[in-house]
N, C-alpha and C positions, 0 to 999 in steps of 0.2 A: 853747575848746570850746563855751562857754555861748552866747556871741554868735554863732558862725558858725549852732549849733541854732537857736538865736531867729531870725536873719535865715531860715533855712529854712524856719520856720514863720511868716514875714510878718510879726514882731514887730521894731521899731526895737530896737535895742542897741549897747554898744560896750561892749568888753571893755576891764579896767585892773587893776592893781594896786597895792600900797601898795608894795610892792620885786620888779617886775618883772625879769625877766632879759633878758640881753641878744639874746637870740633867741629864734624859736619851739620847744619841746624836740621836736627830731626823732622822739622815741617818739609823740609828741603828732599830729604830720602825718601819721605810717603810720598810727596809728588808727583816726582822723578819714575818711582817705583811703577805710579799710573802708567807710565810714558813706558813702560817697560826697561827703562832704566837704572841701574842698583847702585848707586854712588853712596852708599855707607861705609865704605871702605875708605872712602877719599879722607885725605886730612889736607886740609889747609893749610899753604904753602904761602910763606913771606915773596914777593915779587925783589926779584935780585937782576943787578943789572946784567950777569951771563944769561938771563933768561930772553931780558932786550934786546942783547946781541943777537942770539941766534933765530931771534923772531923775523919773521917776513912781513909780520902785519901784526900790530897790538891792538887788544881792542880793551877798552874801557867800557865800564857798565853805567858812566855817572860819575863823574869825581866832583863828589856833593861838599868835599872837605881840604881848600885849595892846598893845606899846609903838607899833604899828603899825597897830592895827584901826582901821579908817574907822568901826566903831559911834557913837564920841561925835560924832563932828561926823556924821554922819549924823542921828542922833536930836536932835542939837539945831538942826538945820535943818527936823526935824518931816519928816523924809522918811520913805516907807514904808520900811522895812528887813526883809529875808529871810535867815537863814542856814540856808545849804543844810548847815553841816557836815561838808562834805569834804574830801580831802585833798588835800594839793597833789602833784602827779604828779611832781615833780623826784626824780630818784633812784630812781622805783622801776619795776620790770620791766614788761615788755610788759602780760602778763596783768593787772598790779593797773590798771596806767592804761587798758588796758578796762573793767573795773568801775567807777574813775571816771567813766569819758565816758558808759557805760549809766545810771550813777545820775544826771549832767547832763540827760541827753536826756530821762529821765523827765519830771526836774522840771520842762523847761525845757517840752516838750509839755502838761504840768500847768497852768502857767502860761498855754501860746496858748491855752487854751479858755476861760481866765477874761477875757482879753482879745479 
């Protein structure tokens, strides 16, 4: 959700994960779709460290699962790091993964004006 908003606001991104799933979560695409968005194409992409390199700014959604959080090799790459604090949309209803992708869109509008 975070990269499809960024690319819409003219901002370079590319969305990853530390244990991505194996597709895009269908709740995720109708949402998105509202927002006139069409992220069904997207597949979920493992978070690799050429990705940290070339970043200017990483942002985290929540790293709710310390064994797994990109923080330390972020931070010790000296990269900017942002944690947005949110939750991961897998497993929950329609209405909550609205509230996620409204709380993304914010941030992520937040962010194109600083850049």
């Amino acid at each position: 959700m975070a990269e499809a908003f960024a690319k819409a606001c003219g901002l370079e991104a590319s969305s990853a994960g530390t244990m991505p799933a194996q597709a895009t979560n269908p709740i995720v695409v109708q949402v998105m779709k509202e927002k006139g968005l069409d992220v069904s194409k997207h597949r979920p992409k493992v978070l690799s460290r050429e990705m940290i390199e070339r970043a200017s700014l990483v942002v985290t959604m929540g790293c709710s699962v310390d064994a797994v959080c990109p923080r330390p090799l972020v931070l010790s790459m000296k990269k900017k790091l942002v944690d947005w604090g949110l939750e991961d949309p897998k497993g929950k209803e329609i209405d909550e993964v609205r509230r996620i992708r409204d709380g993304i869109e914010v941030r992520v509008k937040a962010l194109s004006l600083h850049h």
